[in-house]
C-alpha positions as CSV (number, residue, x, y, z in Angstrom):
1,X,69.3,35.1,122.9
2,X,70.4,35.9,119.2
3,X,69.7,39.4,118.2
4,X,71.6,41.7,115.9
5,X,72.6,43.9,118.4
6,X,74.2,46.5,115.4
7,X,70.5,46.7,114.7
8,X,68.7,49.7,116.7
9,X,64.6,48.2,115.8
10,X,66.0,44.5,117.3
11,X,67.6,46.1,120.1
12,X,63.8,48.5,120.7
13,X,61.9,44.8,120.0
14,X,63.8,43.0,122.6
15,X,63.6,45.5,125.1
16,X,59.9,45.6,124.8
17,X,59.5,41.8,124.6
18,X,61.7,41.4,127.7
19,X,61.5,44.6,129.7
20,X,64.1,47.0,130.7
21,X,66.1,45.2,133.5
22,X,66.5,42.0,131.5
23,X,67.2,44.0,127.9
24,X,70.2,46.4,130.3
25,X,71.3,42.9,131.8
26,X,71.9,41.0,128.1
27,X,73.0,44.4,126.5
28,X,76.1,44.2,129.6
29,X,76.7,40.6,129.0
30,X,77.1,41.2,125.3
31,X,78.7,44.1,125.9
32,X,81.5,42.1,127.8
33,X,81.5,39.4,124.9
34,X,83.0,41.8,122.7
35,X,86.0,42.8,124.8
36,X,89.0,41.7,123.4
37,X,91.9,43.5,126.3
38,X,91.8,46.3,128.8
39,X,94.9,48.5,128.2
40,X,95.3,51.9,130.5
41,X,92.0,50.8,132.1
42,X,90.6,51.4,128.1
43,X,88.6,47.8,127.3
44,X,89.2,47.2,123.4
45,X,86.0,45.5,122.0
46,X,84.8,45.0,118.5
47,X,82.3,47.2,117.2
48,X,80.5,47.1,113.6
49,X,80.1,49.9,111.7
50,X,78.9,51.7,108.4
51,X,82.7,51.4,107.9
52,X,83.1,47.7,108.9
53,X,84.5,46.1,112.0
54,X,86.7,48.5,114.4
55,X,88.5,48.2,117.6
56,X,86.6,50.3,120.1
57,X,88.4,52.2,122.8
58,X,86.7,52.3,126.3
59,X,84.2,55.4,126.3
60,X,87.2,57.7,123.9
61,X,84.8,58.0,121.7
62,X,87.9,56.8,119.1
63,X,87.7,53.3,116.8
64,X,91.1,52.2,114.5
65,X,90.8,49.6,111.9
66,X,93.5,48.4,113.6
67,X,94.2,46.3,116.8
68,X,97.9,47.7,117.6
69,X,96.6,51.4,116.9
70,X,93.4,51.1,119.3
71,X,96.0,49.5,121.9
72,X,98.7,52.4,121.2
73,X,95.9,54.9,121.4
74,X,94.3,53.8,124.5
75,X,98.3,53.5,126.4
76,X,98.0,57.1,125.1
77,X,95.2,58.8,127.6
78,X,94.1,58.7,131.0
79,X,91.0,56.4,131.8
C-alpha cells in the first residue's frame, strides 16, 4: 500500500477506507521501515519535514539534520 504517509488527509483516507486495526497495523510496519539503528534503546528513523529529511530520535521529541548528531544525542539520554 503506497500512501504519502507525511500527508495527514492520506493518512485520515486510508484509515477510513481500511478501518482502524488495519490503518494502526500498516502505520507500525511503516513505522519500522523507516528505522535506520537503535542506539541507547533510541531507534533513529527518517522523518520528512517542513525543513526536509531529519534523523528522528526515539520519542525525544529532538530531530538533527545529521546522522552522527541524532546518534550522539540519543547515546546522550536515558530511554
Amino acid at each position: 500500500m503506497e500512501i504519502n504517509w507525511n500527508n495527514p488527509a492520506a493518512r485520515a483516507r486510508l484509515a477510513v477506507r481500511i478501518g482502524s486495526a488495519a490503518y494502526n497495523e500498516a502505520a507500525e510496519r511503516h513505522h519500522k521501515s523507516t528505522v535506520i539503528e537503535t542506539v541507547n534503546g533510541h531507534e533513529i528513523r527518517t522523518v520528512s519535514s517542513r525543513f526536509g529529511s531529519l534523523f528522528s530520535t526515539g520519542n525525544t521529541g529532538r530531530a538533527f539534520y545529521d546522522l552522527t548528531d541524532a546518534r550522539n544525542f540519543a547515546r546522550s539520554v536515558a530511554a
